[in-house]
N, C-alpha and C positions, 0 to 999 in steps of 0.2 A: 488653687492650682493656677500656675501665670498661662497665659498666652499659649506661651513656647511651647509646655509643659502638655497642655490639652490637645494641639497639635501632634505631639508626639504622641501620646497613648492613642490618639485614633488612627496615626500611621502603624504602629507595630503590630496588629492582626494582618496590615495588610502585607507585613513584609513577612510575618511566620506564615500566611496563607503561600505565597511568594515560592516560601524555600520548600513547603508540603508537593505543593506543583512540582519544584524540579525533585524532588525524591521520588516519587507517583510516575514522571515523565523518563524517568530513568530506565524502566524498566520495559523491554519487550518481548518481541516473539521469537526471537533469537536468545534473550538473554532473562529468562521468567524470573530468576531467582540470583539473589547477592549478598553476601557478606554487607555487614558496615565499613570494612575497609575499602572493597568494591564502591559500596555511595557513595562514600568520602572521595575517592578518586574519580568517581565520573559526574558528581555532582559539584564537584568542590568545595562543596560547605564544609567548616571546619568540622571534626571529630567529633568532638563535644556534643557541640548542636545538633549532628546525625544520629548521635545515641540517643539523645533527647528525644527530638522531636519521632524516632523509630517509637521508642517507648510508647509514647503518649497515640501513637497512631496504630499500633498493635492492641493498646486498650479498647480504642477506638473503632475496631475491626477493618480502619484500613488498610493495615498491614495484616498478613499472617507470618509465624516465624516458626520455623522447626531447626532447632539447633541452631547454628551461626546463620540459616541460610533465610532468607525474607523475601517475599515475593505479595503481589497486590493480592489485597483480602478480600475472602469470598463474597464477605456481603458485601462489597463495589459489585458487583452482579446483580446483588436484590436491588439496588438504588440505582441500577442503571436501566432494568428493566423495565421501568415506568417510560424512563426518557425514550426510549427507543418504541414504548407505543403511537403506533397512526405517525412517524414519523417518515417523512419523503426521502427517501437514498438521495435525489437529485438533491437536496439540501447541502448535505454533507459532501457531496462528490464535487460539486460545483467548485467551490472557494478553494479544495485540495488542487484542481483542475489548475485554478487562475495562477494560485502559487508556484506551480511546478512549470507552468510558461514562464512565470516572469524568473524563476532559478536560471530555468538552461535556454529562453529565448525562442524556442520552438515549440510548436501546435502542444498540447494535453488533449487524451481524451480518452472518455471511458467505454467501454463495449460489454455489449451484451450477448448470449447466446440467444437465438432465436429460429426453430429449426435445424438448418445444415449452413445457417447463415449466421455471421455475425451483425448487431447493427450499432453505430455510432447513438448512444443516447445524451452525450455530453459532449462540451468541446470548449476549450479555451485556445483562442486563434492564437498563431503567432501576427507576429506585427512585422517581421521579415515583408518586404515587398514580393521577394522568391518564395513560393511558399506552394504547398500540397495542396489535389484536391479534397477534402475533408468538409463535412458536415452532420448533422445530427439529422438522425434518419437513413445517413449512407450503411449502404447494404454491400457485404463484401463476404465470400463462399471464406468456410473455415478452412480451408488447406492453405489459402494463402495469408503471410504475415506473421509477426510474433504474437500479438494480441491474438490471433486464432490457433496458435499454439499452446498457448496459457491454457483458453478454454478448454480443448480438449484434455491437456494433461489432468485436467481435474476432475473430470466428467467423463472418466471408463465408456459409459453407455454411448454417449455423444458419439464417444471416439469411433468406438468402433462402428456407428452406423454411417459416419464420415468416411471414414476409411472403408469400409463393405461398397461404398458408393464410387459413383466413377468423379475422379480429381479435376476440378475445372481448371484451366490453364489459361491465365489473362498478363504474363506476361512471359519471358524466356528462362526468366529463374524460380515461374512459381513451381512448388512441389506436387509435381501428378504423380509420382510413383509411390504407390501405398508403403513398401516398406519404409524405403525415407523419410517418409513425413511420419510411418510409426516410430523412427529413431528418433526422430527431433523433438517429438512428443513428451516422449521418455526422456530425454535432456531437459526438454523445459522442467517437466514434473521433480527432475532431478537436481536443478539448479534454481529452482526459485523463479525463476524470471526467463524472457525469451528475445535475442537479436537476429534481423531481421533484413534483406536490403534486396529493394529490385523485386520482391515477389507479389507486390499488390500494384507496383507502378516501376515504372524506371528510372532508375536512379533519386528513389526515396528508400529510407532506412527505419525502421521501426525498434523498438525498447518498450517492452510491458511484463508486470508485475499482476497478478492476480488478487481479487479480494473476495473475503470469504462471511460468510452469517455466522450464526450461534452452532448454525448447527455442523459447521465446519465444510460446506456448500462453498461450490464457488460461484459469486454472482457476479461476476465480472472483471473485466480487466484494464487496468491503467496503461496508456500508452502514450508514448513521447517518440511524434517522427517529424520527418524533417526531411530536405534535401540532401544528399549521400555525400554533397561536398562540403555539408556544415557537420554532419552525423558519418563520419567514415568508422570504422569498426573500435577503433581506438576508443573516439568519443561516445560510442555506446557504451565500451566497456567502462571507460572513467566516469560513467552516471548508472551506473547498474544498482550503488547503495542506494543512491538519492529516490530513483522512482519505485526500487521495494520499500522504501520508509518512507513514501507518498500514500502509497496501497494498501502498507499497513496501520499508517494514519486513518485510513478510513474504514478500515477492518474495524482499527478499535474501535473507532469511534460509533461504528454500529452494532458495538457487542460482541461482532465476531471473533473465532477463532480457528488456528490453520488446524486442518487434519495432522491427526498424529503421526503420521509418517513424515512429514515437514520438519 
């Protein structure tokens, strides 16, 4: 075999490994199942080759198929379950974090519920000289922001011991009146995602997406704020897909999945 020749045959796993990723990557929480004509058009890989390689990955149990329709196969579950043992969430949430600053330029960061409090356990800074106060370890009451919106819409219990509780008010737009903040609640839960501006600080604006465990649990929430004159309502709304396919980048990646009501 020349040269050239041995070269090539140790490229070509790498490039069918290649095309298995974008078929596998195709698929998400929005869209669990697809036709071959579906891969074909959102993967772009020719026809042929998505019949193919489906084939051979249905054998393989990373696919499963019922009728025309194909979606990732169960045992991707058993082989992921190892990975995701004694693994650190900050692992994974980090680098989603860094990515999603350096997309849209402003701060990333993730929150947790912790009592009737949220707290900052992640943070990827913006590099704006203008910029929020945020840090890992900041502590901020759940009525105020979209990220404390998120948490509640997915955490009935929370909600209502939030709400049963008296609304702290730290600035002119944050939400003290129980009903309201129960409306908003029920929109976030309704909309996937939650926009936010002026209620944790003045004239900052907030965008968060929720992420969920196995057991379909919400452990917290991705958010992207910013000053209200780089983030006005528009530009939240034109990054609404980007930071729920942040969230649910790390959803996958830790197993999770969204409740069935989603």
């Amino acid at each position: 075999m020349s040269t050239e020749n041995a070269a090539s045959g140790k490229l070509q796993p790498l490039l069918v490994l290649g095309k298995i990723t974008e078929i596998l990557d195709a698929f998400s929480f929005d869209r669990p199942s697809m036709t071959l004509g579906e891969l074909h058009q959102t993967t772009g890989i020719p026809t042929s080759t998505v019949q193919r390689l489906v084939t051979n990955m249905v054998q393989q149990g990373f696919l499963d198929r019922s009728g025309d329709q194909i979606r990732i196969g169960v045992r991707m579950a058993y082989w992921a379950a190892t990975s995701m043992k004694d693994l650190d969430i900050l692992s994974v949430v980090n680098p989603v974090l860094k990515n999603l600053r350096d997309v849209t330029t402003e701060t990333a960061c993730f929150f947790r519920a912790e009592q009737n409090y949220r707290v900052c356990v992640a943070i990827a800074e913006t590099r704006h000289a203008l910029r929020r106060d945020m840090y890992v370890g900041k502590v901020i009451p759940l009525n105020a922001g979209s990220a404390s919106r998120v948490l509640l819409a997915y955490d009935p219990e929370l909600a209502e011991r939030v709400l049963a509780d008296k609304l702290e008010s730290i600035t002119d737009l944050t939400i003290t009146e129980t009903g309201r903040l129960r409306e908003l609640v029920q929109q976030a839960r309704s909309d996937g995602y939650a926009i936010s501006t002026g209620e944790r600080e003045t004239g900052a604006s907030g965008l968060s997406a929720p992420v969920f465990n196995s057991a379909a649990e919400i452990i917290g929430a991705v958010l992207v704020s910013g000053p209200t004159v780089r983030m006005p309502q528009e530009k939240c709304e034109e990054w609404v897909d980007l930071v729920v396919s942040h969230a649910e980048q790390i959803t996958r990646t830790l197993g999770g999945r969204y409740p069935a009501s989603v």
